[in-house]
mmCIF file of the N, C-alpha and C atoms, coordinates in Angstrom:
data_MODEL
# 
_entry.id   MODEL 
# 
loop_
_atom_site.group_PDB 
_atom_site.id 
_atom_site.type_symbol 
_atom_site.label_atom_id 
_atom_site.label_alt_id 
_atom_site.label_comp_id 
_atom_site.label_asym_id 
_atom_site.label_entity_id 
_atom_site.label_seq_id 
_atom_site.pdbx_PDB_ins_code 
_atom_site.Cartn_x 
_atom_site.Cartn_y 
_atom_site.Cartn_z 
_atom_site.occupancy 
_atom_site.B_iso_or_equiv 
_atom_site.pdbx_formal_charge 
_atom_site.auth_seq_id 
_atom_site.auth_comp_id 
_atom_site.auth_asym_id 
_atom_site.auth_atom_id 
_atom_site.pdbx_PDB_model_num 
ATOM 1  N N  . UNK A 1 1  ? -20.447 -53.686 -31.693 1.00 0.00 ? 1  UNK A N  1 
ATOM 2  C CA . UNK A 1 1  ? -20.762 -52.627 -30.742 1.00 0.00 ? 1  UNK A CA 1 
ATOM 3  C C  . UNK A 1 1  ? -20.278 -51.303 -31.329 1.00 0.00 ? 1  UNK A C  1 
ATOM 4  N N  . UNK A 1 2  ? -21.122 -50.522 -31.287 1.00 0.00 ? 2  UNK A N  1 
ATOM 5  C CA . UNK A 1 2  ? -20.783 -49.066 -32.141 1.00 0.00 ? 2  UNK A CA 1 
ATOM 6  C C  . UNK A 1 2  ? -20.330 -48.122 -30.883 1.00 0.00 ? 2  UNK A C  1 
ATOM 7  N N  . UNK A 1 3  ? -18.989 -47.255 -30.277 1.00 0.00 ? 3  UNK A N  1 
ATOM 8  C CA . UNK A 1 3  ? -19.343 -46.483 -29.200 1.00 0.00 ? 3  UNK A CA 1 
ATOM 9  C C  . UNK A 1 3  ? -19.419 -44.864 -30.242 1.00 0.00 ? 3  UNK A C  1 
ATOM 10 N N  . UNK A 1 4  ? -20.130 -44.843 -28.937 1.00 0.00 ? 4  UNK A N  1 
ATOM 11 C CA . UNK A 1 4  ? -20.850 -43.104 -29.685 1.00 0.00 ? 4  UNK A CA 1 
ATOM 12 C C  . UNK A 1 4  ? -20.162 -42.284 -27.938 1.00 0.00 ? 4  UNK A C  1 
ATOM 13 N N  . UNK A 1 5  ? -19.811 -40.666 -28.255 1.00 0.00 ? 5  UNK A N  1 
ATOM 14 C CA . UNK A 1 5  ? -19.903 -39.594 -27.956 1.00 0.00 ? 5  UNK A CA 1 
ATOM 15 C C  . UNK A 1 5  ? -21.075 -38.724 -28.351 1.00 0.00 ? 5  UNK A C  1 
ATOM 16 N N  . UNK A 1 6  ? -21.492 -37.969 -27.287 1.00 0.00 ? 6  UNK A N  1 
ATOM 17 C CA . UNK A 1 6  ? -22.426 -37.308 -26.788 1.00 0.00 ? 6  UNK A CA 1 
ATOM 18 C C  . UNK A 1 6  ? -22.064 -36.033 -26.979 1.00 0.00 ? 6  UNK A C  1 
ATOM 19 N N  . UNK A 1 7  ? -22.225 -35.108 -27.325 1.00 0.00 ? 7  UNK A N  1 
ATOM 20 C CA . UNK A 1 7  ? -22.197 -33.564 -27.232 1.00 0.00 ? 7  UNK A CA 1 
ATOM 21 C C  . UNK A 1 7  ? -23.392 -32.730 -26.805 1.00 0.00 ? 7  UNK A C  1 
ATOM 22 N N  . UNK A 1 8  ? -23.240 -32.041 -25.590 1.00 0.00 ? 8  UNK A N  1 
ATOM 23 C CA . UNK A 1 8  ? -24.197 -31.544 -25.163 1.00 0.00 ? 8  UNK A CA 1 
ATOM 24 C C  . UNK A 1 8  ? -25.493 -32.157 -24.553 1.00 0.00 ? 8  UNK A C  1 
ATOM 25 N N  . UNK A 1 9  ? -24.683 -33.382 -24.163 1.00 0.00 ? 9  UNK A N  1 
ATOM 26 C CA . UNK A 1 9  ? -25.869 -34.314 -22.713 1.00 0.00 ? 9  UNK A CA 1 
ATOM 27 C C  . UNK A 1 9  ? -26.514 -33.596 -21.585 1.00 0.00 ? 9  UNK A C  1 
ATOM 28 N N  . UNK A 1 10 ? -26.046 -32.241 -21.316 1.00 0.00 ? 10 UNK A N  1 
ATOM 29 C CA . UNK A 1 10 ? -26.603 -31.832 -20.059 1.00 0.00 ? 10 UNK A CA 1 
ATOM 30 C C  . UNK A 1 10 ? -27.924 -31.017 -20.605 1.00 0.00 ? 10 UNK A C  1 
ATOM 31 N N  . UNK A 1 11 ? -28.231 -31.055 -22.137 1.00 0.00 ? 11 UNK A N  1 
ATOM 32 C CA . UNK A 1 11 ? -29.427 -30.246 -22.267 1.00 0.00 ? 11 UNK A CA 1 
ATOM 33 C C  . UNK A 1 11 ? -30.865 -31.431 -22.462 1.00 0.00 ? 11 UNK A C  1 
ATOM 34 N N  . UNK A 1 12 ? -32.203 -30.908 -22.907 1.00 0.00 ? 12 UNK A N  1 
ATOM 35 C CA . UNK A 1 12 ? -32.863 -31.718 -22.621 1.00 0.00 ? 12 UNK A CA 1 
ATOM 36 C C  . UNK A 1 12 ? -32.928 -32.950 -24.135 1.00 0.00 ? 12 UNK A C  1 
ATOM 37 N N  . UNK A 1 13 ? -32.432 -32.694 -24.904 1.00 0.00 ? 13 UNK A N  1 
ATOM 38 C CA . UNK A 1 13 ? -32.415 -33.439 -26.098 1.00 0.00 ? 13 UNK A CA 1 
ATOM 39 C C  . UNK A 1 13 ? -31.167 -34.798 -26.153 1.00 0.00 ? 13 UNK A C  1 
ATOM 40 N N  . UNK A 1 14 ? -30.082 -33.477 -25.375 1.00 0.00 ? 14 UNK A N  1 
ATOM 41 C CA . UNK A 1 14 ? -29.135 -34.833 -25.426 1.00 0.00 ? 14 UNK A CA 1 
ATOM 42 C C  . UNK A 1 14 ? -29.343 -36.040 -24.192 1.00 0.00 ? 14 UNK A C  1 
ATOM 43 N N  . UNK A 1 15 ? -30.040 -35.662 -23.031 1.00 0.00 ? 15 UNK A N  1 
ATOM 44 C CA . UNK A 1 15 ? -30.456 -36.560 -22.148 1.00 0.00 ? 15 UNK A CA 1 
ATOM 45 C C  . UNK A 1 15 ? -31.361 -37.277 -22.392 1.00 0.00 ? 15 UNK A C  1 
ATOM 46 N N  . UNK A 1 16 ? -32.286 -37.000 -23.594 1.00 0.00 ? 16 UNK A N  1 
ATOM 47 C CA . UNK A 1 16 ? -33.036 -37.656 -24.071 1.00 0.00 ? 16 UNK A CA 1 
ATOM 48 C C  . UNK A 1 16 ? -32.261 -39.126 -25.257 1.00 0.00 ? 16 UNK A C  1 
ATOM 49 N N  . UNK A 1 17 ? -31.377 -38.195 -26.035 1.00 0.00 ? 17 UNK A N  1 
ATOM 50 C CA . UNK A 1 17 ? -30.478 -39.021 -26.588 1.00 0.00 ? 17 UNK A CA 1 
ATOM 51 C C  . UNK A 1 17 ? -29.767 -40.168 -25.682 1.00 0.00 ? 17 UNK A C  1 
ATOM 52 N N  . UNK A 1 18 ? -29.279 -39.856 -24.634 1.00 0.00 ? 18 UNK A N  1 
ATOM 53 C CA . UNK A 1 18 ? -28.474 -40.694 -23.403 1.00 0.00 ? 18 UNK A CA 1 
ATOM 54 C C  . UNK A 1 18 ? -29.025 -41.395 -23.277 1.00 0.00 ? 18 UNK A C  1 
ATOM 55 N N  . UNK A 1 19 ? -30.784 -42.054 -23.110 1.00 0.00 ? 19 UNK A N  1 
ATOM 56 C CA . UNK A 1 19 ? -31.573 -42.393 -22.772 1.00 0.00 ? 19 UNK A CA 1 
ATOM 57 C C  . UNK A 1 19 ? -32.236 -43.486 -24.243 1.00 0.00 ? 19 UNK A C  1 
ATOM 58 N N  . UNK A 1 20 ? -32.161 -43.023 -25.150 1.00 0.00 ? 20 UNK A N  1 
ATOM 59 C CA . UNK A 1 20 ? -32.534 -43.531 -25.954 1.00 0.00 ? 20 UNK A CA 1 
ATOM 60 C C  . UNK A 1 20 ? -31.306 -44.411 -26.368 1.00 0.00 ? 20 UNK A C  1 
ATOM 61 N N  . UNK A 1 21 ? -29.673 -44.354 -26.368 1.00 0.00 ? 21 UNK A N  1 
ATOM 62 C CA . UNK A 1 21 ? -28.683 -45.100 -26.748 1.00 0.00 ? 21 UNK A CA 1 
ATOM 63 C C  . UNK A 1 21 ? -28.386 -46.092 -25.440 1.00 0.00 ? 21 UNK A C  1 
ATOM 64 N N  . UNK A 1 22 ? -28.906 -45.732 -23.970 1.00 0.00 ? 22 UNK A N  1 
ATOM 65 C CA . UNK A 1 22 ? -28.354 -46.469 -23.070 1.00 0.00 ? 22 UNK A CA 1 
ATOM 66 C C  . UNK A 1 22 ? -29.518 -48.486 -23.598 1.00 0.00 ? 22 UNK A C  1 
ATOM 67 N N  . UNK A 1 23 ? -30.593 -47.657 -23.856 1.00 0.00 ? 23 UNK A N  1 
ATOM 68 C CA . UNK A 1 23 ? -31.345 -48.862 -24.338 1.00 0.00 ? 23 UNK A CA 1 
ATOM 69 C C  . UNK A 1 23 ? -30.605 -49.853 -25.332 1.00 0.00 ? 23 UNK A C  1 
ATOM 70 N N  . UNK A 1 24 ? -30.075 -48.777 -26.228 1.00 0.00 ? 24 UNK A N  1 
ATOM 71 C CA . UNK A 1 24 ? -29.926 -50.078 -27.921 1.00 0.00 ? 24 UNK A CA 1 
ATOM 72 C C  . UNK A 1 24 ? -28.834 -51.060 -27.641 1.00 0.00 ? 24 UNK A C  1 
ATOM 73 N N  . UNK A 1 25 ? -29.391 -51.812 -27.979 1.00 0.00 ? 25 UNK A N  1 
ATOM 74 C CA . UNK A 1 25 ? -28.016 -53.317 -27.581 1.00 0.00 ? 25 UNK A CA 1 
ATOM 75 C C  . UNK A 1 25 ? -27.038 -53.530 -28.338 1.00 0.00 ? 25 UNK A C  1 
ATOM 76 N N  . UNK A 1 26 ? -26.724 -52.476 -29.375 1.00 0.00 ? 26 UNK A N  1 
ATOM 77 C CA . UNK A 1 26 ? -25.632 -52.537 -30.564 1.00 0.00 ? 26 UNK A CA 1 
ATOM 78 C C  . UNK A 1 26 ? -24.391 -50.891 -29.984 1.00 0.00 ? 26 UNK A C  1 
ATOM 79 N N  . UNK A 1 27 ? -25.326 -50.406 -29.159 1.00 0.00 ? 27 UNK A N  1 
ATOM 80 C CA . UNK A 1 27 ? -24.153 -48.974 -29.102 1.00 0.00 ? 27 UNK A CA 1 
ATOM 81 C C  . UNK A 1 27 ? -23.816 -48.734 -27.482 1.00 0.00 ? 27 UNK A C  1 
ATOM 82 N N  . UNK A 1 28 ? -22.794 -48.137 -27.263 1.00 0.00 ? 28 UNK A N  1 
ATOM 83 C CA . UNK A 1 28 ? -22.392 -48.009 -26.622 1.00 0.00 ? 28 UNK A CA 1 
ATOM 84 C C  . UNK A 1 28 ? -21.741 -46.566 -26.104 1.00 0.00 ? 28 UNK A C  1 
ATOM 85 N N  . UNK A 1 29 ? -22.047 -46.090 -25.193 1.00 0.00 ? 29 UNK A N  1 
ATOM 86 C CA . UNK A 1 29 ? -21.627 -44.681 -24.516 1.00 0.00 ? 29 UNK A CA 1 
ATOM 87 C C  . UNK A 1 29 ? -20.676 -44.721 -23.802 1.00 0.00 ? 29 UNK A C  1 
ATOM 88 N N  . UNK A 1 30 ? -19.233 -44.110 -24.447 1.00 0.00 ? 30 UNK A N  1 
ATOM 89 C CA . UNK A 1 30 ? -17.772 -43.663 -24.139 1.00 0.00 ? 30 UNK A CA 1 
ATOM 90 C C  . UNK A 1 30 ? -17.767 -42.431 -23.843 1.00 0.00 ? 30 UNK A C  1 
ATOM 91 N N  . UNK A 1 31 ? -18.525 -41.634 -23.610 1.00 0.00 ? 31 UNK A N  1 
ATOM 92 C CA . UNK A 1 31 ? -18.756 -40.205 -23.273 1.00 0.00 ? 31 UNK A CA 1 
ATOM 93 C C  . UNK A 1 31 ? -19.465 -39.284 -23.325 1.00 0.00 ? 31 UNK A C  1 
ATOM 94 N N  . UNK A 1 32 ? -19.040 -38.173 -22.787 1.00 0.00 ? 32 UNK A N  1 
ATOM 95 C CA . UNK A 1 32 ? -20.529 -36.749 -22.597 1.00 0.00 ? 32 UNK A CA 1 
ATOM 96 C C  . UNK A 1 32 ? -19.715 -36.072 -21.919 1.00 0.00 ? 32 UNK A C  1 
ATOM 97 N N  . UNK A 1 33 ? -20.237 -34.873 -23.347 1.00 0.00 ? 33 UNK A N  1 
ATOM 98 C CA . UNK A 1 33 ? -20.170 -33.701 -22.941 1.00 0.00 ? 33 UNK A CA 1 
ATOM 99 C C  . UNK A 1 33 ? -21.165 -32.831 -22.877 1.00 0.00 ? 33 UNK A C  1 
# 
């Protein structure tokens, strides 16, 4: 499991990013900013 941080989730790329990592079954989201 890889966890990843987010920088700049509230714009439209990183919510797109949020969205694209909540899918992958290897990573994992520990945060956002």
């Amino acid at each position: 499991m890889l966890n990843t941080l987010i920088v700049g989730a509230s714009g439209y790329a990183g919510a797109e990013l949020v969205t694209y990592i909540n899918r992958h079954p290897h990573m994992n989201i520990t945060a956002l900013t």
